[in-house]
C-alpha positions, -999 to +999 in steps of 0.1 A: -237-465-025-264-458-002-296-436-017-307-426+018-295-428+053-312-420+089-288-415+111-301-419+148-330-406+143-359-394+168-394-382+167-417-368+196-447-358+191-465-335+217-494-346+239-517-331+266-500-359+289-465-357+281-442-359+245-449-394+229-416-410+214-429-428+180-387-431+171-362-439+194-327-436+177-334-450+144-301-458+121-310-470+086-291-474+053-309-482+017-285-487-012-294-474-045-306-507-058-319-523-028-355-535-015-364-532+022-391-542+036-401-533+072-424-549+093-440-539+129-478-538+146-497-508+141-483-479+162-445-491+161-434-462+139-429-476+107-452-450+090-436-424+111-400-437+095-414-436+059-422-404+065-392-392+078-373-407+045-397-394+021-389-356+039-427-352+047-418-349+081-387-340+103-370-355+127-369-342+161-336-356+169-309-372+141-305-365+106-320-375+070-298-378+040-309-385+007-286-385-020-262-367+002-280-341+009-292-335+044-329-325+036-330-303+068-305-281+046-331-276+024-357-252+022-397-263+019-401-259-018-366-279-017-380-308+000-413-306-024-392-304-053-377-337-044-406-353-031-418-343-064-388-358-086-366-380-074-390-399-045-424-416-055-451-426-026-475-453-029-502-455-004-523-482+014-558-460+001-541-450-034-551-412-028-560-413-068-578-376-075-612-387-085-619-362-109-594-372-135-588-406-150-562-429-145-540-413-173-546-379-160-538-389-128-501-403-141-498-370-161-504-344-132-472-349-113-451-347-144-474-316-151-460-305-119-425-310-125-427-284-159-424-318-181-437-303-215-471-320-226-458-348-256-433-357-229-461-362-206-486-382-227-456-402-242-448-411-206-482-418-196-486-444-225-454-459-216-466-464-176-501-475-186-486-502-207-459-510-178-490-517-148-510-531-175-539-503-178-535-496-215-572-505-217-586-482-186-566-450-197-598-433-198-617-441-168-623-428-134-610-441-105-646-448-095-645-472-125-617-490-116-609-520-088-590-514-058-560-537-079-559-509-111-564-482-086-531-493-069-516-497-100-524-466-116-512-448-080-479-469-085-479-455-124-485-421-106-455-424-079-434-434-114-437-405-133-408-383-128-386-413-129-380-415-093-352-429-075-366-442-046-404-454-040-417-456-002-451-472-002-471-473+032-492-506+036-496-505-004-520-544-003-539-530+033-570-526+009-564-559-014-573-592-013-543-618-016-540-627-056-547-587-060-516-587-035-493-605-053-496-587-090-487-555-066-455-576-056-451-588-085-450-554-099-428-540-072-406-571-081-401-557-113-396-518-106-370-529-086-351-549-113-355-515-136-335-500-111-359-481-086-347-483-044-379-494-027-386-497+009-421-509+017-433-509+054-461-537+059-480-560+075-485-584+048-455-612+053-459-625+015-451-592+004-422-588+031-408-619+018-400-605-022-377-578-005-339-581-006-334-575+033-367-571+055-364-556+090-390-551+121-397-524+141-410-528+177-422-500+209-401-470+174-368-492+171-355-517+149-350-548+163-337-566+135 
């Protein structure tokens, strides 16, 4: 069964010149399960695709469908609502608020969701322990290195028990080991039971995925 589909799928954007096509036709399937990786140089529209999936942005041609709902049935506080629940997002610059700490930061989105507050700490614990953070629960993102920060964002993206993570260039600020606990770690969310589909330039992270794709000029090409 397949958690999300786009289904010849286009998007223009507007320019002083002319519309600019950064999706041509895009078809793409993810089963519930599954990790997909897609690869591409900067500018091919993988970012734009993520996007698309994740209901940030819409289409300008073709159709979205996530759990079998097309999400340009929904309203806006629809789409946020399932942004918010059943879809995490992990970025390349973890986008960690840098007021709270790293626990805090885990707790908000449940906060968000109406997730009363034992719930919410009980959960925290159990995703601090999961990315290995027990120990930095109480510190800032300031305090942390880029490797926890990513973590903790990953932690974040995991709160509301999501069924499908999209991260966007999630080792672009890592060195390599720091890399591979971050696969490593997407390794495992995966075999708990989380769809993930990763667009990258790193090929060692590419490799851990199930079935890895490219993108070239806004099309697949393989």
């Amino acid at each position: 069964m397949d958690i999300v589909r786009a289904n010849d799928v286009s998007r223009m954007f507007p320019m002083p010149a002319g519309p600019v096509a950064a999706l041509r036709r895009v078809s793409l399937a993810i089963g519930a399960v599954e990790h997909v990786a897609i690869t591409g140089p900067s500018g091919c529209g993988k970012s734009t695709l993520l996007h698309l999936v994740g209901g940030v942005d819409a289409p300008t041609d073709g159709s979205i469908v996530f759990e079998g709902r097309d999400l340009a049935s929904l309203s806006e506080p629809g789409r946020a609502r399932l942004r918010l629940t059943r879809i995490g997002f992990v970025f390349q610059r973890f986008f960690l608020l840098p007021m709270l700490t790293a626990a805090e930061n885990i707790e908000l989105p449940q906060a968000e969701a109406g997730v009363a507050a034992a719930a919410r700490r009980s959960r925290t614990r159990e995703l601090l322990a999961y990315v290995g953070l027990t120990e930095r629960a109480d510190h800032l993102p300031s305090q942390l290195s880029g490797g926890e920060m990513q973590r903790a964002a990953i932690a974040r993206a995991l709160a509301n028990r999501p069924a499908l993570l999209l991260a966007d260039e999630p080792t672009g600020e890592l060195d390599e080991a720091t890399s591979e606990t971050i696969a490593d770690l997407f390794d495992r969310v995966n075999a708990d039971g989380t769809a993930i589909l990763v667009v990258t330039h790193n090929p060692s992270l590419a490799s851990r995925a199930s079935r890895r794709l490219a993108m070239r000029s806004g099309r697949l090409v393989t």
